[in-house]
N, C-alpha and C positions, 0 to 999 in steps of 0.2 A: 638558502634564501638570500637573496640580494635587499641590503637597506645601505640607506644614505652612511658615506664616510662619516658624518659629524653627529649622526644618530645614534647612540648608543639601541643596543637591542633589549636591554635589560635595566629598569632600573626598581627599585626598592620603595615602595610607600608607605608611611606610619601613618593611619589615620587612627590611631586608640594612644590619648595620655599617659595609658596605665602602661602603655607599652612602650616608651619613647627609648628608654637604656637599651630594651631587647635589639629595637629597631636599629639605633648604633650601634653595637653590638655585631648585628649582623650585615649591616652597610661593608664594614672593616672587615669581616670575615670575608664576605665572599667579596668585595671590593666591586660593590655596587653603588651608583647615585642614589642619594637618601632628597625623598621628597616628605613631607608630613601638608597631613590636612587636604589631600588632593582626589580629586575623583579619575579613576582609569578613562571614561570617556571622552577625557578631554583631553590628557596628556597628548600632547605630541611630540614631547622630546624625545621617547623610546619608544618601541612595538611593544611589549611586554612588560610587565611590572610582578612583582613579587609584591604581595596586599597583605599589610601585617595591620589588622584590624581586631576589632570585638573578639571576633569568632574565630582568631588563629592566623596562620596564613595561607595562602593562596596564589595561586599562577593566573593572572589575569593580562588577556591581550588589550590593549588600547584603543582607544575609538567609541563611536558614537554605537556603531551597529558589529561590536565587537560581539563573539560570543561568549556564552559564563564563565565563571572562574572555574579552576581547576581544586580544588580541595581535598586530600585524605583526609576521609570517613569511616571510621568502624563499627559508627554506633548507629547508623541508618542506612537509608537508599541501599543500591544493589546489592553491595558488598554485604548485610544485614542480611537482607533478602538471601541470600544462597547459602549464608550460613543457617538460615532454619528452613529452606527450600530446597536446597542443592544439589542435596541425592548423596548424602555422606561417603561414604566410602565405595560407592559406586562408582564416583565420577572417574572420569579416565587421568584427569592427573591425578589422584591418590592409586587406581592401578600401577599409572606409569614411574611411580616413589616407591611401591612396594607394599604398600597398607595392607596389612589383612589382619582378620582377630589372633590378636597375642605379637605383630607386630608394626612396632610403634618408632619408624627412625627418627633418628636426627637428623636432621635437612638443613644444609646452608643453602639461600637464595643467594647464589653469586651477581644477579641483576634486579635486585628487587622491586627498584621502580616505586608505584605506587603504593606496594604492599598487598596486592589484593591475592595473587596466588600463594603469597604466604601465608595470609589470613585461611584460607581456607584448608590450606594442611595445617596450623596450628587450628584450626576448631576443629579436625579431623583427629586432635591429639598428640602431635608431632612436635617435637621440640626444635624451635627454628631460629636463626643464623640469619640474620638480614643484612646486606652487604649494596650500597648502593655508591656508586663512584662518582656519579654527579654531584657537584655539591648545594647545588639548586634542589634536583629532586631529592637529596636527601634530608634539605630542611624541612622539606614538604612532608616527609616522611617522619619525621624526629616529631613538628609539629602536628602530626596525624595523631600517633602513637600516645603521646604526651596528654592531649586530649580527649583522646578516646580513656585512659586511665584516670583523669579528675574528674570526666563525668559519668563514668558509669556507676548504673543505679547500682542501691546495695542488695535487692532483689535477684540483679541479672548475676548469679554466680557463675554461670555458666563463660559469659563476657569475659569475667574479670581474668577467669582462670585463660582463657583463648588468649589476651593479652600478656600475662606472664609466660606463656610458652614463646615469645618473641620477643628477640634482644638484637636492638641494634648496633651493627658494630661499627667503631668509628669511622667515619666518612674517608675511603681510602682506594685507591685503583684495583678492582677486585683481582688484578695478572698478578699484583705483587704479591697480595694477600694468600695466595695458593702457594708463596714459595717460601712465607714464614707461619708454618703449624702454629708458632708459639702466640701468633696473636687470634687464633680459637679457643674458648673453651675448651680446656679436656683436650688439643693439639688435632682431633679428630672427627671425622662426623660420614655418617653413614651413607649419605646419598648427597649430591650436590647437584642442584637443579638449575638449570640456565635458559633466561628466557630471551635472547638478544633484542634489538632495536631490528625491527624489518618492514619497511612501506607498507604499512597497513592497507586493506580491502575492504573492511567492513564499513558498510555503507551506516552504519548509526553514526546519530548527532554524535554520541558520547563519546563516542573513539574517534571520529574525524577530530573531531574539537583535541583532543588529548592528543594525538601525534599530530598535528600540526603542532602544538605549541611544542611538543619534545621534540620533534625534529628542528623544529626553529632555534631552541634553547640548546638542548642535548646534541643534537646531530645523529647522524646512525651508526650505529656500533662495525663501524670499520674494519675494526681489530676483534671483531666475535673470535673468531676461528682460533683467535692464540689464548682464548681464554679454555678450551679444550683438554686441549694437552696437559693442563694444568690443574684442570679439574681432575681429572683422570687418573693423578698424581694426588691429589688430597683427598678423595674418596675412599672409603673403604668397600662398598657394596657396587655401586652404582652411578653412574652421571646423566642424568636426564636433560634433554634438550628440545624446547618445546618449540618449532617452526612453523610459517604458514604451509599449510597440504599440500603446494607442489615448489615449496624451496628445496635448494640445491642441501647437502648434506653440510655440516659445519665441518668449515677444515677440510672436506670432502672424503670425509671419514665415514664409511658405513656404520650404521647402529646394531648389535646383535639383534635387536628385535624392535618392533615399530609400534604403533598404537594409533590408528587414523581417525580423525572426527571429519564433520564436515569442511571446514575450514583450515583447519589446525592440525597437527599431527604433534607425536612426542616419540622420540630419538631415545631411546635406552640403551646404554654400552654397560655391559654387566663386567666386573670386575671378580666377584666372586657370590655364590648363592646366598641369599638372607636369610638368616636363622627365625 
């Protein structure tokens, strides 16, 4: 995406008092412009704003007839919805992880993103490794996470437990992460899932609005392919790789066996059978 040389793409808004240290804090972390008390709609000094407000933060594009923010959620909207609608152990990615009764892996998400296909195999009962290398989407993520745990009710037991099966692991380049076991839990994990960056299709508001902003922010994962070999290498069971229906194979690696949805397909390379 092409913007102005003297336009920064990204800049950081506090609009919550309670929140002002956080806000520097993470100005200097990811070494972004700190504006406080500002509304996105009017900004014109950046495309994008990171919105540290009331309710958390958030990925918000700039302008008058901009579309909504971007916010991880675990405790409503979709993500909610399919954890009690979903189709539990049905669904084709918990096939494509290995699910079935009496087995319950360990799943690193090598590209975690927003958290949502992690959220669903950890309500699936899967113990999950969330690894995101952007350090924008991983605030997004931190601050998802973070929140969804102070506000869940004390009723929703089901929640709280979904949330402790998922630990974020420090914001780090997920290549290198595959060649030091010592920064996992336990050095090991039983299936490693990967969902790369790939020009989306899907005609919803919700994912246009989302990969425009992650391609504008993010960019696309370039370098999928060498993250492969290296799963491949930290897996014990399995590597699963979830593509659109008629992408080229990652690394251009065939999968021992495939899993086709409408739109989407999931790439499984078996390393050895699951107990």
């Amino acid at each position: 995406m092409n913007s102005h040389i003297d336009k920064p793409l990204l800049s950081l808004v506090c609009n919550s008092i309670d929140k002002t240290a956080l806000g520097i804090e993470l100005s200097q972390k990811l070494q972004l412009p700190l504006l406080e008390d500002a509304n996105p709609k009017f900004i014109e000094s950046s495309e994008f704003v990171l919105l540290l407000d009331g309710k958390g933060l958030a990925l918000q594009q700039t302008g008058r007839k901009a579309p909504g923010e971007i916010r991880v959620d675990f405790i409503s909207g979709s993500v909610d919805h399919r954890r009690k609608q979903g189709g539990g152990k049905g669904q084709m990615i918990a096939k494509a992880c290995g699910l079935k009764a009496g087995a319950l892996p360990k799943i690193l998400d090598m590209t975690a993103g927003l958290g949502k296909d992690a959220f669903v195999l950890a309500s699936l009962g899967c113990e999950m490794l969330l690894n995101e290398r952007s350090p924008i989407v991983h605030a997004l993520l931190s601050d998802g996470l973070a929140r969804a745990a102070d506000s869940v009710r004390w009723d929703d037991v089901e929640l709280a437990e979904i949330l402790a099966r998922m630990t974020l692991l420090g914001n780090s380049d997920s290549r290198q992460l595959c060649l030091t076991r010592e920064q996992l839990p336990e050095g090991k994990v039983d299936v490693v899932y990967l969902d790369p960056m790939f020009p989306g299709r899907d005609k919803s508001a919700d994912v246009k609005k989302e990969m425009r902003a992650f391609h504008a922010i993010v960019g696309a994962d370039l370098d999928a392919a060498d993250l492969l070999p290296q799963a491949l290498r930290l897996a014990e069971y399995r590597v699963v790789v979830k593509r659109p229906r008629k992408a080229p194979f990652l690394n251009e690696l065939a999968p021992n066996f495939q899993l086709l949805g409408k739109s989407s397909r999931y790439d499984i390379y078996t390393l050895k059978k699951m107990s």
